[in-house]
PQR file with spaces between the fields and no chain letter, atoms N, CA, C, O and H, PARSE charges and radii, in Angstrom:
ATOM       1  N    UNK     1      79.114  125.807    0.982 -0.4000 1.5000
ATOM       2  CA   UNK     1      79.604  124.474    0.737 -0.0000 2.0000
ATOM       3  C    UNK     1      79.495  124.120   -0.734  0.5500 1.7000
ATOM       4  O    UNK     1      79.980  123.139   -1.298 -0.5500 1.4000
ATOM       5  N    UNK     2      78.779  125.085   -1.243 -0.4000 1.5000
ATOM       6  CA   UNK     2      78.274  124.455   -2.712 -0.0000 2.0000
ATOM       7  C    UNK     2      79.710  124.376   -3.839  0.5500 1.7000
ATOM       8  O    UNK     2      79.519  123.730   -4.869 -0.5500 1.4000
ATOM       9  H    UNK     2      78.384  125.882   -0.785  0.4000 1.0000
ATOM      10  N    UNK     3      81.174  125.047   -3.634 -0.4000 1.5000
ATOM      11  CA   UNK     3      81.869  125.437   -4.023 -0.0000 2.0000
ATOM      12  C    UNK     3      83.318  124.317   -3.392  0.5500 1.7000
ATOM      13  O    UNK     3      84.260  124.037   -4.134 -0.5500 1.4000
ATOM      14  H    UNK     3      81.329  125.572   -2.797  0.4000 1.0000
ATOM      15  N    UNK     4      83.250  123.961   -2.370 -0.4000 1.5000
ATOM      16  CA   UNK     4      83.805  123.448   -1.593 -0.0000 2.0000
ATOM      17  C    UNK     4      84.607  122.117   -1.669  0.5500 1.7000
ATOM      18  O    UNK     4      85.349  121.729   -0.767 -0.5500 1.4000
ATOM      19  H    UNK     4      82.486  124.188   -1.767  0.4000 1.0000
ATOM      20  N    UNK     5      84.405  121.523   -2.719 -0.4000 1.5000
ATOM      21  CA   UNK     5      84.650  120.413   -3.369 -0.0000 2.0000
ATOM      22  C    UNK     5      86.051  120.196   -4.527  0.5500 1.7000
ATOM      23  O    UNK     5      86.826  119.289   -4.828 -0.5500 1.4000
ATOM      24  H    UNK     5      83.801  121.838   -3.451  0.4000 1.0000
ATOM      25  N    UNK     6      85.790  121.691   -4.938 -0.4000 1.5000
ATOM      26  CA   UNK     6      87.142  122.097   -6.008 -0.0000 2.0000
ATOM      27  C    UNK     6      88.594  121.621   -5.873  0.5500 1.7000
ATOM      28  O    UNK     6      89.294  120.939   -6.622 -0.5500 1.4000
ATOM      29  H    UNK     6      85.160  122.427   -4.693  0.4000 1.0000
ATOM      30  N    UNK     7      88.891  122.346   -4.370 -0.4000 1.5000
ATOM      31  CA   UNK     7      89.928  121.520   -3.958 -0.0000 2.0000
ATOM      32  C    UNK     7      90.535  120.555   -3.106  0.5500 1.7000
ATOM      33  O    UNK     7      91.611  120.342   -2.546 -0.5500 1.4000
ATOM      34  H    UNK     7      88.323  122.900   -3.761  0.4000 1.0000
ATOM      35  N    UNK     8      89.210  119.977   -3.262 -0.4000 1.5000
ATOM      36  CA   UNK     8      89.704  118.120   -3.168 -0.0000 2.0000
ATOM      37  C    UNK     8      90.049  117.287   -3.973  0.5500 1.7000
ATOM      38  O    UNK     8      89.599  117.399   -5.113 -0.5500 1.4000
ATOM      39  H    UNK     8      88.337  120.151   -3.717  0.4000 1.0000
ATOM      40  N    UNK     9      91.208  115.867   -3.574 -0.4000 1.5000
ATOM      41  CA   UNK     9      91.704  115.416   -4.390 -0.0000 2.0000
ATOM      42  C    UNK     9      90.742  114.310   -4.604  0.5500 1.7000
ATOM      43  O    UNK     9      89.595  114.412   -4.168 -0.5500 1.4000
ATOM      44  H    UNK     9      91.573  115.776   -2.648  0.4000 1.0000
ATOM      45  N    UNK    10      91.264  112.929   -5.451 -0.4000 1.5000
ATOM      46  CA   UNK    10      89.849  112.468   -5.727 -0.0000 2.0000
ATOM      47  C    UNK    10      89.536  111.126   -4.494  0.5500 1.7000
ATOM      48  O    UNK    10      88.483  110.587   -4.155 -0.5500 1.4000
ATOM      49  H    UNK    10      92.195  112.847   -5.805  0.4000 1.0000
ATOM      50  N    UNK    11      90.835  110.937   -4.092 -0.4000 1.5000
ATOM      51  CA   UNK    11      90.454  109.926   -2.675 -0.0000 2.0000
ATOM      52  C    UNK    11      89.741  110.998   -1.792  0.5500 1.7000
ATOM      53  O    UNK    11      88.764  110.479   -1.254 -0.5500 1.4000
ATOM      54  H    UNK    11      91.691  111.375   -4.368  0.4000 1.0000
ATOM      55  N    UNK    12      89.881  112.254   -1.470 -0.4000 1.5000
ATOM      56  CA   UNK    12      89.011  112.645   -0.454 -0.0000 2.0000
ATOM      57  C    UNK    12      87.883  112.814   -0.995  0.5500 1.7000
ATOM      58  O    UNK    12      86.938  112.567   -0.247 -0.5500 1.4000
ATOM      59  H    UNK    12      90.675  112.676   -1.907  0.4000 1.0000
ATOM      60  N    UNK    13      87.570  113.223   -2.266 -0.4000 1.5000
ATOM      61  CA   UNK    13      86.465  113.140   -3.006 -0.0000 2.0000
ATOM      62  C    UNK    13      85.125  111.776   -2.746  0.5500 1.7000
ATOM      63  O    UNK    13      83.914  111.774   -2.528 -0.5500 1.4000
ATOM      64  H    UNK    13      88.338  113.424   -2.874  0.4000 1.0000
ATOM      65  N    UNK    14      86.053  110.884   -2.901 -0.4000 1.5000
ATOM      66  CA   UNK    14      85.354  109.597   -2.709 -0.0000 2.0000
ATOM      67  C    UNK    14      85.146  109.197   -1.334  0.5500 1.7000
ATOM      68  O    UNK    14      84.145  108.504   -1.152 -0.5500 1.4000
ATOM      69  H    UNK    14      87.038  110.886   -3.078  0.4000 1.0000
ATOM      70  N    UNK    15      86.022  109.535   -0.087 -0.4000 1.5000
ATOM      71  CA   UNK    15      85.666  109.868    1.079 -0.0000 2.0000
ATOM      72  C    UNK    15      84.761  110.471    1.259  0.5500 1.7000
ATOM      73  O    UNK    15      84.107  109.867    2.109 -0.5500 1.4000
ATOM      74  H    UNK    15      86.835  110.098   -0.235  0.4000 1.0000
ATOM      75  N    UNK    16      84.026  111.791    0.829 -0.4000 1.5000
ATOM      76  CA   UNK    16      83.462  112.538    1.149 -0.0000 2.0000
ATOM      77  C    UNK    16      82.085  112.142    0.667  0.5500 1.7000
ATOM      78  O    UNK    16      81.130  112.223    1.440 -0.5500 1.4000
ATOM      79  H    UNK    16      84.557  112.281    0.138  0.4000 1.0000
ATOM      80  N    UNK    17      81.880  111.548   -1.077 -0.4000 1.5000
ATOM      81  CA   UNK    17      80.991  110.895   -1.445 -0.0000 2.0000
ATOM      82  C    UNK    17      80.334  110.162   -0.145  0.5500 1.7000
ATOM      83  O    UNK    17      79.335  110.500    0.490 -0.5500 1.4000
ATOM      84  H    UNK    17      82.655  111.483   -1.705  0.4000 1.0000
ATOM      85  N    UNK    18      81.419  108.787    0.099 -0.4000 1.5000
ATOM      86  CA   UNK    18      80.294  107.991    0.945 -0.0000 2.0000
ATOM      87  C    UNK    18      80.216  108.505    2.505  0.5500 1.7000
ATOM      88  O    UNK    18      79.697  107.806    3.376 -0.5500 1.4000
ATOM      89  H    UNK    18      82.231  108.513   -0.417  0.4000 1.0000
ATOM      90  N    UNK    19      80.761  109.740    2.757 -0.4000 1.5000
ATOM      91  CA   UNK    19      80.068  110.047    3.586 -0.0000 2.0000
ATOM      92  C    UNK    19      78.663  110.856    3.610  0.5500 1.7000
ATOM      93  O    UNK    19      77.709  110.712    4.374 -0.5500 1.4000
ATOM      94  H    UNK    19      81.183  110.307    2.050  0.4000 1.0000
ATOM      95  N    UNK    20      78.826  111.668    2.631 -0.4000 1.5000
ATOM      96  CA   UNK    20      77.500  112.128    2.212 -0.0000 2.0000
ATOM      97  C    UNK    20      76.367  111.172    1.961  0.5500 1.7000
ATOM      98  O    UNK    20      75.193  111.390    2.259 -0.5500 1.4000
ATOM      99  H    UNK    20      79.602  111.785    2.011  0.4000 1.0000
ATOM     100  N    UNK    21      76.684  110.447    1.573 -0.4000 1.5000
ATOM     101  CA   UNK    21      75.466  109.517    1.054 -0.0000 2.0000
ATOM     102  C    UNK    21      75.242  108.504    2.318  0.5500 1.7000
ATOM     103  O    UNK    21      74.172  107.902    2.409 -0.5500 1.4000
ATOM     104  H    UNK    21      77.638  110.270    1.332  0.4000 1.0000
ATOM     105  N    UNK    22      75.967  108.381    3.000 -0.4000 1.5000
ATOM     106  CA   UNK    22      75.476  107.681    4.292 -0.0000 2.0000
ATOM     107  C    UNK    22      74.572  108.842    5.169  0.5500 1.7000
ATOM     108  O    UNK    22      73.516  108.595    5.753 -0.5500 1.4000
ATOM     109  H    UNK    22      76.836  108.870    2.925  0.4000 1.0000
ATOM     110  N    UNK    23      75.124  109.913    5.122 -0.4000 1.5000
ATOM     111  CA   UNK    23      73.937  111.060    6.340 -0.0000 2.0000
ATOM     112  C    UNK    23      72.882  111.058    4.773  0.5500 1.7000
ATOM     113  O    UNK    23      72.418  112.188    4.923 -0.5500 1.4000
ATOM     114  H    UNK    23      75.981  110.113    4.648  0.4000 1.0000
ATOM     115  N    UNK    24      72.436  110.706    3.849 -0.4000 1.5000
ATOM     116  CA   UNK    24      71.492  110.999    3.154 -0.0000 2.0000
ATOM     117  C    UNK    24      70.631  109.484    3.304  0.5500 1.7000
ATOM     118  O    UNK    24      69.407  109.388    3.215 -0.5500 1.4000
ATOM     119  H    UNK    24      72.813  109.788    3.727  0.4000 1.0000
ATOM     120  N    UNK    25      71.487  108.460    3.528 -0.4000 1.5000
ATOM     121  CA   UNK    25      70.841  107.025    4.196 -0.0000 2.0000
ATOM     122  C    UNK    25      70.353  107.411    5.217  0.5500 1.7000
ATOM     123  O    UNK    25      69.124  107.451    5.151 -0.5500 1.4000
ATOM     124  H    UNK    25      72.481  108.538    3.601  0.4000 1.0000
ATOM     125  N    UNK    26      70.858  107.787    6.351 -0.4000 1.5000
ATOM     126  CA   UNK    26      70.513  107.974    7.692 -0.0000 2.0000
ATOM     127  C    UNK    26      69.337  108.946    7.530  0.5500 1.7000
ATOM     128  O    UNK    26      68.405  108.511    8.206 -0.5500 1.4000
ATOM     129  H    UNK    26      71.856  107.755    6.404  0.4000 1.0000
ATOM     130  N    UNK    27      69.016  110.040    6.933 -0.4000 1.5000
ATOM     131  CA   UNK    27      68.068  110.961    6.940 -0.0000 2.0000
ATOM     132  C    UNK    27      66.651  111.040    6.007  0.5500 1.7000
ATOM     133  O    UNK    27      65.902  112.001    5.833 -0.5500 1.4000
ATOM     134  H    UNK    27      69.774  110.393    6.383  0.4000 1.0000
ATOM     135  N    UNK    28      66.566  109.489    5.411 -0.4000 1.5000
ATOM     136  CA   UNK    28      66.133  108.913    4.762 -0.0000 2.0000
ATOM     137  C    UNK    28      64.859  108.033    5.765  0.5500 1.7000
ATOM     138  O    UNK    28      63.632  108.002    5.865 -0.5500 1.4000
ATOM     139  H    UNK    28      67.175  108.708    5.553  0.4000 1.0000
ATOM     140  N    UNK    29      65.902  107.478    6.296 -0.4000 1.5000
ATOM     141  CA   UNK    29      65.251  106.385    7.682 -0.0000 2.0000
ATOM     142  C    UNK    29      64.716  107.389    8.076  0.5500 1.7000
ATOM     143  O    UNK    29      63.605  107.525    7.565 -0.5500 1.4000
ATOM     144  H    UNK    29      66.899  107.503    6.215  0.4000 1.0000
ATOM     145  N    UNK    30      65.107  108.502    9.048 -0.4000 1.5000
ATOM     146  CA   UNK    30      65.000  108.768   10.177 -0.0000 2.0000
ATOM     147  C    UNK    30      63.420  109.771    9.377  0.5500 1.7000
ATOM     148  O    UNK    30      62.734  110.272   10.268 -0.5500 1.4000
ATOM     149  H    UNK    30      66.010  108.391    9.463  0.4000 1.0000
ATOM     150  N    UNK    31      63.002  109.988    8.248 -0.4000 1.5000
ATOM     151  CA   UNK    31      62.108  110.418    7.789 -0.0000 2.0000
ATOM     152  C    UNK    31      60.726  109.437    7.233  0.5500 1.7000
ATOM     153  O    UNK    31      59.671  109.842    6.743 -0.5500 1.4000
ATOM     154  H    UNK    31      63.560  109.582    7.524  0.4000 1.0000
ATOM     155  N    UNK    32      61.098  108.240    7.465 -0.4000 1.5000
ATOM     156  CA   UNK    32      60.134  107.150    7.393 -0.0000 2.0000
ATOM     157  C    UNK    32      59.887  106.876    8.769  0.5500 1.7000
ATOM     158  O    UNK    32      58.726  106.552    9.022 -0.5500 1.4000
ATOM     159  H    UNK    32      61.954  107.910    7.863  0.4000 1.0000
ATOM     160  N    UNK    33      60.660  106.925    9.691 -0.4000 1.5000
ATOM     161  CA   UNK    33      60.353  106.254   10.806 -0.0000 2.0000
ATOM     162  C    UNK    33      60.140  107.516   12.078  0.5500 1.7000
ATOM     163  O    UNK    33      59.833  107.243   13.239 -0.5500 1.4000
ATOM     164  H    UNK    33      61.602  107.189    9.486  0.4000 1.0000
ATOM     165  N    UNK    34      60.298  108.447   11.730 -0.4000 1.5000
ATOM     166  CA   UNK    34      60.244  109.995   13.268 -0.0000 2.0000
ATOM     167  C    UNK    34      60.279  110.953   12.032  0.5500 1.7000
ATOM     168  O    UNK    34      60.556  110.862   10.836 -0.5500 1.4000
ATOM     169  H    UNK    34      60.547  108.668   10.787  0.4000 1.0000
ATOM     170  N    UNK    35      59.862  111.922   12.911 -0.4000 1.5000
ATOM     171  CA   UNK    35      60.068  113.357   12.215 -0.0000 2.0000
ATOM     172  C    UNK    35      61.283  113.754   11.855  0.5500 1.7000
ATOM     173  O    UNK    35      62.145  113.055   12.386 -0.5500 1.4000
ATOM     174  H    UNK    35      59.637  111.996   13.883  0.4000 1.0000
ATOM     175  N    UNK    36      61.668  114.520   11.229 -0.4000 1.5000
ATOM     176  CA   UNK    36      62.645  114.895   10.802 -0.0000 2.0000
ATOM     177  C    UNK    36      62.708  116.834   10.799  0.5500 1.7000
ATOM     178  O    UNK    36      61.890  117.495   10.161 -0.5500 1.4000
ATOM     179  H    UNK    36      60.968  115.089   10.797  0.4000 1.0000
ATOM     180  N    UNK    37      63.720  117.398   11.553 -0.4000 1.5000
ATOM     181  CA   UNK    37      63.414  118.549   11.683 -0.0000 2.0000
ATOM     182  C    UNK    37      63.341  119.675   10.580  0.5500 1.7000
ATOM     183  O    UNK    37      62.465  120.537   10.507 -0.5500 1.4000
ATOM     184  H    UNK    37      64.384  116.861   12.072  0.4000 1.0000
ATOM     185  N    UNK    38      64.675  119.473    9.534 -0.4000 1.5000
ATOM     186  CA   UNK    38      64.557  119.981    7.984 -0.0000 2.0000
ATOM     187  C    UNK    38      64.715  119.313    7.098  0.5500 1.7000
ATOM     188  O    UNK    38      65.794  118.905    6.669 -0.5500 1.4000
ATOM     189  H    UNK    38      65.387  118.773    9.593  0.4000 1.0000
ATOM     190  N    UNK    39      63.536  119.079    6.648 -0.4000 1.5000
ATOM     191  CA   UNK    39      63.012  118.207    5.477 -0.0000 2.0000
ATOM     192  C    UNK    39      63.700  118.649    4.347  0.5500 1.7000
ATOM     193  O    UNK    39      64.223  117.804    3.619 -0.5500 1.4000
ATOM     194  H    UNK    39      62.659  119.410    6.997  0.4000 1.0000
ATOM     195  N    UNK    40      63.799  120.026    4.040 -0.4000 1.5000
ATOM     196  CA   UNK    40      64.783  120.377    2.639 -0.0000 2.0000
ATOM     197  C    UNK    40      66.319  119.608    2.953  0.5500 1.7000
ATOM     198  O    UNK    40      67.013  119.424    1.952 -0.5500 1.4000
ATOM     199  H    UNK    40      63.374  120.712    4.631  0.4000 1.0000
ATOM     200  N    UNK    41      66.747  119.260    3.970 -0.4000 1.5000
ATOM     201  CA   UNK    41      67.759  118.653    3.942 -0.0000 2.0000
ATOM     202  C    UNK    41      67.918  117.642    2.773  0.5500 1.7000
ATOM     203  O    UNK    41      68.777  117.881    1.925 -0.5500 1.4000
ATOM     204  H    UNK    41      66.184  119.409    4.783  0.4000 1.0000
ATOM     205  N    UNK    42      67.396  116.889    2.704 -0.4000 1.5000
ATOM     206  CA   UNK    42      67.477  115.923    1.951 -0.0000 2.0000
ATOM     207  C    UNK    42      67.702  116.173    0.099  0.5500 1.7000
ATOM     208  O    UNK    42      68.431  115.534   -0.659 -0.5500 1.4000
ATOM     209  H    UNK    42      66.698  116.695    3.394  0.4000 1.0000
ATOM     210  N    UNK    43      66.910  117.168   -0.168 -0.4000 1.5000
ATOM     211  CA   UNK    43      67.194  118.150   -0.930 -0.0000 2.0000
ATOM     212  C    UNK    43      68.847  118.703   -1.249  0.5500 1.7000
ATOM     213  O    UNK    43      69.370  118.945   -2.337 -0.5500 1.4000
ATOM     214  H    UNK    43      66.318  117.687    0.448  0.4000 1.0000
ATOM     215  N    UNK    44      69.229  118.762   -0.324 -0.4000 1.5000
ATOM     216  CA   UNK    44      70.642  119.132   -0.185 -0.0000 2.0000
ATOM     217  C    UNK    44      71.592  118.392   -0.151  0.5500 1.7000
ATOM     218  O    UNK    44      72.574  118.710   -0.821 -0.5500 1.4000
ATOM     219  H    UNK    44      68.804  118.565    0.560  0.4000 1.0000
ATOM     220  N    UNK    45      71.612  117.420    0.471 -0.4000 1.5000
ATOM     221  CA   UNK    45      72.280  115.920    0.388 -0.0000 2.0000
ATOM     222  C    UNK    45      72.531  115.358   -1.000  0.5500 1.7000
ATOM     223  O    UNK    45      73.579  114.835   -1.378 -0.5500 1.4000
ATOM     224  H    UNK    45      70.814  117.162    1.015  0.4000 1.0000
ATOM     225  N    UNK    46      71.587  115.513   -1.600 -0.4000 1.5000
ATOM     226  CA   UNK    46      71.006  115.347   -2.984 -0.0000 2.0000
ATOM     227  C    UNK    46      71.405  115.745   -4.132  0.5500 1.7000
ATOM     228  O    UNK    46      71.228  115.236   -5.239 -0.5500 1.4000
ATOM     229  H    UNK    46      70.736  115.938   -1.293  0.4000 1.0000
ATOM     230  N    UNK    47      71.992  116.745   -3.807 -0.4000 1.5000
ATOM     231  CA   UNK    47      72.745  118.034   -4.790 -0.0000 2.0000
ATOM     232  C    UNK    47      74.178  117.562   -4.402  0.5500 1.7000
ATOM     233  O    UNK    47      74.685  116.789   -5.215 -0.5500 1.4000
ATOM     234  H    UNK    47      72.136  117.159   -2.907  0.4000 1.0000
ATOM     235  N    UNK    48      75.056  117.942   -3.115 -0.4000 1.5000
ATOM     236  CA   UNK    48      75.770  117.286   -2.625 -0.0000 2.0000
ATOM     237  C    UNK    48      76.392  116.073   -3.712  0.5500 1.7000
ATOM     238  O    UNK    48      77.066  116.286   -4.720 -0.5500 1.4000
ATOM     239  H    UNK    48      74.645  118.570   -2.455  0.4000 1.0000
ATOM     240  N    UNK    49      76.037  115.034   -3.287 -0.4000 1.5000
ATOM     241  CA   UNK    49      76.342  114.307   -4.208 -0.0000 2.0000
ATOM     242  C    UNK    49      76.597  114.026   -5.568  0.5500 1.7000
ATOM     243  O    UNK    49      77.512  113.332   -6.009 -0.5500 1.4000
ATOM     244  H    UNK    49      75.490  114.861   -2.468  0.4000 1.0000
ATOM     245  N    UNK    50      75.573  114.716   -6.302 -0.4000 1.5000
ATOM     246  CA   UNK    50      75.444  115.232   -7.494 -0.0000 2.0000
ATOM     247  C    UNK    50      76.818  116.015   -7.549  0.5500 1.7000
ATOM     248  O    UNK    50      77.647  115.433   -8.248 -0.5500 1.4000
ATOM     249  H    UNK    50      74.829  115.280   -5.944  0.4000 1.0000
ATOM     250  N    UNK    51      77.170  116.963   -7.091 -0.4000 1.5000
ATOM     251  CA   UNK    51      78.409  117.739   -7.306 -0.0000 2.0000
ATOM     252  C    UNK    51      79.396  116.794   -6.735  0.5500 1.7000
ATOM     253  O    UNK    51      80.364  116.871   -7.491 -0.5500 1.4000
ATOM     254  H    UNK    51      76.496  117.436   -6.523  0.4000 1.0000
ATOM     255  N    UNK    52      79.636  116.015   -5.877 -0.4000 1.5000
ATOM     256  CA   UNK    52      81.041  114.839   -5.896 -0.0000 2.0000
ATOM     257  C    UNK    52      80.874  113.777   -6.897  0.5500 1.7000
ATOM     258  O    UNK    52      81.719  112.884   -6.965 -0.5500 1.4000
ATOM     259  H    UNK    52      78.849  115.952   -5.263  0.4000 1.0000
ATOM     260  N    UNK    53      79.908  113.796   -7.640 -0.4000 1.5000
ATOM     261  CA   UNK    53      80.135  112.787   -8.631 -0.0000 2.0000
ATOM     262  C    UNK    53      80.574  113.667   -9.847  0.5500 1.7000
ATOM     263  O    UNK    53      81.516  113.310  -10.555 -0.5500 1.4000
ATOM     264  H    UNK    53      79.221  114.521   -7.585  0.4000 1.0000
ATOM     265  N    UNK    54      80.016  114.595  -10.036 -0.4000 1.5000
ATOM     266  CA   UNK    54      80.479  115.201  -11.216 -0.0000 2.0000
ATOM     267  C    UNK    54      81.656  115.628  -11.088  0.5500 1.7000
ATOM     268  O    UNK    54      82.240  115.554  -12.169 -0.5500 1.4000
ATOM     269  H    UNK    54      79.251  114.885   -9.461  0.4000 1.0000
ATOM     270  N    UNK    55      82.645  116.276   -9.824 -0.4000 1.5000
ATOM     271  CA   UNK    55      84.001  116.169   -9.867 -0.0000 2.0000
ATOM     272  C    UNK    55      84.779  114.934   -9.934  0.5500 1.7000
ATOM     273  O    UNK    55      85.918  114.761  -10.368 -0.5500 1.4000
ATOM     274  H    UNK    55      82.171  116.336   -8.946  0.4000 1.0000
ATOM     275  N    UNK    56      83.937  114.093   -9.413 -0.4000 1.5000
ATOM     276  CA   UNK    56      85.042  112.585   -9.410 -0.0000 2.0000
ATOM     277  C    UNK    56      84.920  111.989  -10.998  0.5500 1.7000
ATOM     278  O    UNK    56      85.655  111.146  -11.511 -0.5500 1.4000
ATOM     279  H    UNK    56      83.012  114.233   -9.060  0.4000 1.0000
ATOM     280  N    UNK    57      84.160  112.450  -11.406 -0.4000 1.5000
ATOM     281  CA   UNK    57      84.098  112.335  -13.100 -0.0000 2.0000
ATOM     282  C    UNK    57      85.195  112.628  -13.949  0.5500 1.7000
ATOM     283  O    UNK    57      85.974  111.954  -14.623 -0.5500 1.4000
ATOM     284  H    UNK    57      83.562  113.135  -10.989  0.4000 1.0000
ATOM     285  N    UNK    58      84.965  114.253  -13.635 -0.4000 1.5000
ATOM     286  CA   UNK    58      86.089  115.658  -13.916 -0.0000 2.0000
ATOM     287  C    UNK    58      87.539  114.381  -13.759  0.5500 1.7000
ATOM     288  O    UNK    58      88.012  113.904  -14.790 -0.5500 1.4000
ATOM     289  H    UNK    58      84.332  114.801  -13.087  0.4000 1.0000
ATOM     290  N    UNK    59      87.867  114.137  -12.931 -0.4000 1.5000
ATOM     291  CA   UNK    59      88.916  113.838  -12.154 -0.0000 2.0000
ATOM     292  C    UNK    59      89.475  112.699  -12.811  0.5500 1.7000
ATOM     293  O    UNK    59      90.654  112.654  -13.162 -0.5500 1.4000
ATOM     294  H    UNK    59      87.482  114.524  -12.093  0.4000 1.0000
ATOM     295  N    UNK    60      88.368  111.463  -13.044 -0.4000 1.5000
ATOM     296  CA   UNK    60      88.674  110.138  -14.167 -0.0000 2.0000
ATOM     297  C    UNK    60      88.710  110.668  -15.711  0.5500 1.7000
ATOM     298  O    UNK    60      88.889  110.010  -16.735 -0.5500 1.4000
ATOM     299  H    UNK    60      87.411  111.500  -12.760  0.4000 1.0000
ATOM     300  N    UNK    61      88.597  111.367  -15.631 -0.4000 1.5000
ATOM     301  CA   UNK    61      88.508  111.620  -17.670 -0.0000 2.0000
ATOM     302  C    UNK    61      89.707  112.682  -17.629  0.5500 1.7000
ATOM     303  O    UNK    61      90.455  112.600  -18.604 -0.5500 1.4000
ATOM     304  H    UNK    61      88.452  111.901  -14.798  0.4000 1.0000
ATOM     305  N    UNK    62      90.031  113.665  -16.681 -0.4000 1.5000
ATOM     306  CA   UNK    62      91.585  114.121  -17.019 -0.0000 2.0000
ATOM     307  C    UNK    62      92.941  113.549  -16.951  0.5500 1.7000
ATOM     308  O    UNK    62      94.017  114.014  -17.326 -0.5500 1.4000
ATOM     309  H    UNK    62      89.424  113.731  -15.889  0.4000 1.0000
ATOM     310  N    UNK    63      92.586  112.237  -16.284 -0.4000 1.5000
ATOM     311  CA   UNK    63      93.463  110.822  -15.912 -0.0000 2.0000
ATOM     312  C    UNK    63      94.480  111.914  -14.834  0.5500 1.7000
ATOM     313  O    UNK    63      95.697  111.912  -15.023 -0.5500 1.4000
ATOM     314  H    UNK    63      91.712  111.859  -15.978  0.4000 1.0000
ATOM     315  N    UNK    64      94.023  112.593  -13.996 -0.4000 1.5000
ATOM     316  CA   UNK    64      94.408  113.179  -12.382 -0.0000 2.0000
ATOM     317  C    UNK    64      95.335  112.228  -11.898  0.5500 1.7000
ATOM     318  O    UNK    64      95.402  111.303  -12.708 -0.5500 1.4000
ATOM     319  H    UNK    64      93.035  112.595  -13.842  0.4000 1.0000
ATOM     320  N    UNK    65      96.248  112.016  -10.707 -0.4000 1.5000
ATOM     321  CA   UNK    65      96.251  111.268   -9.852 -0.0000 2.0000
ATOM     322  C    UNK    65      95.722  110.970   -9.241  0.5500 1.7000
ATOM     323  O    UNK    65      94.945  111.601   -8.523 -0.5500 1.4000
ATOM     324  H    UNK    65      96.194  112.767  -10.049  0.4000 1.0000
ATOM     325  N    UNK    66      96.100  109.049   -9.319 -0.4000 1.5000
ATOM     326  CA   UNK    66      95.165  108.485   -8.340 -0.0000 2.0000
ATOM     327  C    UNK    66      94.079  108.335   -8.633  0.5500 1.7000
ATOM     328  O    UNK    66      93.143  108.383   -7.835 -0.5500 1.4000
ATOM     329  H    UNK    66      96.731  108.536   -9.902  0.4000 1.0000
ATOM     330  N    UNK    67      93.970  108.086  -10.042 -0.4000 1.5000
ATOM     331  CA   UNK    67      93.054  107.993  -11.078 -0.0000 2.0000
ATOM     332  C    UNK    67      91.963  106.231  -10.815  0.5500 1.7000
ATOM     333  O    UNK    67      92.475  105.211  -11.276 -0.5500 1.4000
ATOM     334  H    UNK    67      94.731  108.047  -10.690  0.4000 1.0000
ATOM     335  N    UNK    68      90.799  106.132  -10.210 -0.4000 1.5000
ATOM     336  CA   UNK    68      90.335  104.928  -10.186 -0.0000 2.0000
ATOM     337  C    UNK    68      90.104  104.701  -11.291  0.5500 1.7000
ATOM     338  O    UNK    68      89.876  105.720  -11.942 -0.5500 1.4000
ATOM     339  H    UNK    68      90.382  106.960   -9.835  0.4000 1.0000
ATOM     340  N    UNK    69      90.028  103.256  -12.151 -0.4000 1.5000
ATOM     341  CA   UNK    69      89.761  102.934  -12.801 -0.0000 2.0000
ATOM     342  C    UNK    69      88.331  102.046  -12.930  0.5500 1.7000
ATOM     343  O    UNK    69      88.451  100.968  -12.348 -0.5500 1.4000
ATOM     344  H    UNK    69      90.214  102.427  -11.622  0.4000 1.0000
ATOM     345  N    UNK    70      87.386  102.183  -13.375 -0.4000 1.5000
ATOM     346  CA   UNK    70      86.472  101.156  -13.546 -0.0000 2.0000
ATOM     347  C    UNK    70      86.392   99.952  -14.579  0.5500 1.7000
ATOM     348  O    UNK    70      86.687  100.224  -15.743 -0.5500 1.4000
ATOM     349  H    UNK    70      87.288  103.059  -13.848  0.4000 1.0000
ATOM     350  N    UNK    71      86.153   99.110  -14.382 -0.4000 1.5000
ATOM     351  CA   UNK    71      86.153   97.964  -15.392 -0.0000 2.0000
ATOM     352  C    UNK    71      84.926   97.362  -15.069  0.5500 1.7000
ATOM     353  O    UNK    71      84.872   96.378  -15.807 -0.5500 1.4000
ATOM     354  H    UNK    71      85.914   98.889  -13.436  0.4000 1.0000
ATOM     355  N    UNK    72      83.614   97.413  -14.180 -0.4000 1.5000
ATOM     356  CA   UNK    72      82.709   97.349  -13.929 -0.0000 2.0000
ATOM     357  C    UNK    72      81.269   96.981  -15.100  0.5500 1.7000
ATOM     358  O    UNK    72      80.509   97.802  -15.614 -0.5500 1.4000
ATOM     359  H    UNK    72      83.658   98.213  -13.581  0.4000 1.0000
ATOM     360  N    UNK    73      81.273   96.046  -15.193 -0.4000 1.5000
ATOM     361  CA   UNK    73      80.348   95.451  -16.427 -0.0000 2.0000
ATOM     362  C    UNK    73      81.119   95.534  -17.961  0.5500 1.7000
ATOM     363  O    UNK    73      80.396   95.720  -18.940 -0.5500 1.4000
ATOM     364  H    UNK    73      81.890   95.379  -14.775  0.4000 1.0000
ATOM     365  N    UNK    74      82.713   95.380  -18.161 -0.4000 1.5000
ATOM     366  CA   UNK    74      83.064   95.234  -19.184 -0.0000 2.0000
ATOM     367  C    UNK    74      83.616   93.823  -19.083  0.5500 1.7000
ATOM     368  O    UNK    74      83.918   93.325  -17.999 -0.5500 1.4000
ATOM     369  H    UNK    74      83.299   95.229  -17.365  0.4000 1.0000
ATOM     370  N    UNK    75      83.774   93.018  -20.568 -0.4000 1.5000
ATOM     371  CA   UNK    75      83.899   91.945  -20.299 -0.0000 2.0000
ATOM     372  C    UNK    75      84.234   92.251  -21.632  0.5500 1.7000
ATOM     373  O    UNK    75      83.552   93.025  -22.305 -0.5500 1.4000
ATOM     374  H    UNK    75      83.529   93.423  -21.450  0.4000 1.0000
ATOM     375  N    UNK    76      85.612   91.484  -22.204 -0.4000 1.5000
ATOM     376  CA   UNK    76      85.385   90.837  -23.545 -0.0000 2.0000
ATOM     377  C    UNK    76      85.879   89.477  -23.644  0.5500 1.7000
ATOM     378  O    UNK    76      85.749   88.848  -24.694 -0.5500 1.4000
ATOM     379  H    UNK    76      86.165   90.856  -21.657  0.4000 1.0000
């Protein structure tokens, strides 16, 4: 999976983001509150993300299609 990301575009990219990061919410809880069967999971989730942000990066700075734009704390 570590490779797996390449050829996605950047809406599935960002799909995929918050889905990752929701099973890394969920496995978060479920490790405060019950056992959890693989703890390196989280570890992995972790990375995960790390690699859809750094392509969805890739993706805004080559101005790709379907390019989001942020304007997020700019103001003049």
């Amino acid at each position: 999976m570590k490779n797996s990301f390449k050829e996605l575009k950047l809406n599935e990219l960002l799909a995929k983001r918050e889905e990752v990061r929701k099973k890394y919410f969920d496995l978060r809880f479920m490790s405060v509150v019950g056992h959890v069967e693989n703890p390196l999971e989280k570890r992995i989730l972790r990375r995960h993300i790390a690699r859809l942000e750094t392509r969805i990066t890739e993706h805004q700075r080559t101005g790709g299609p379907g390019v989001v734009t942020a304007t997020k704390g700019l103001s003049k």
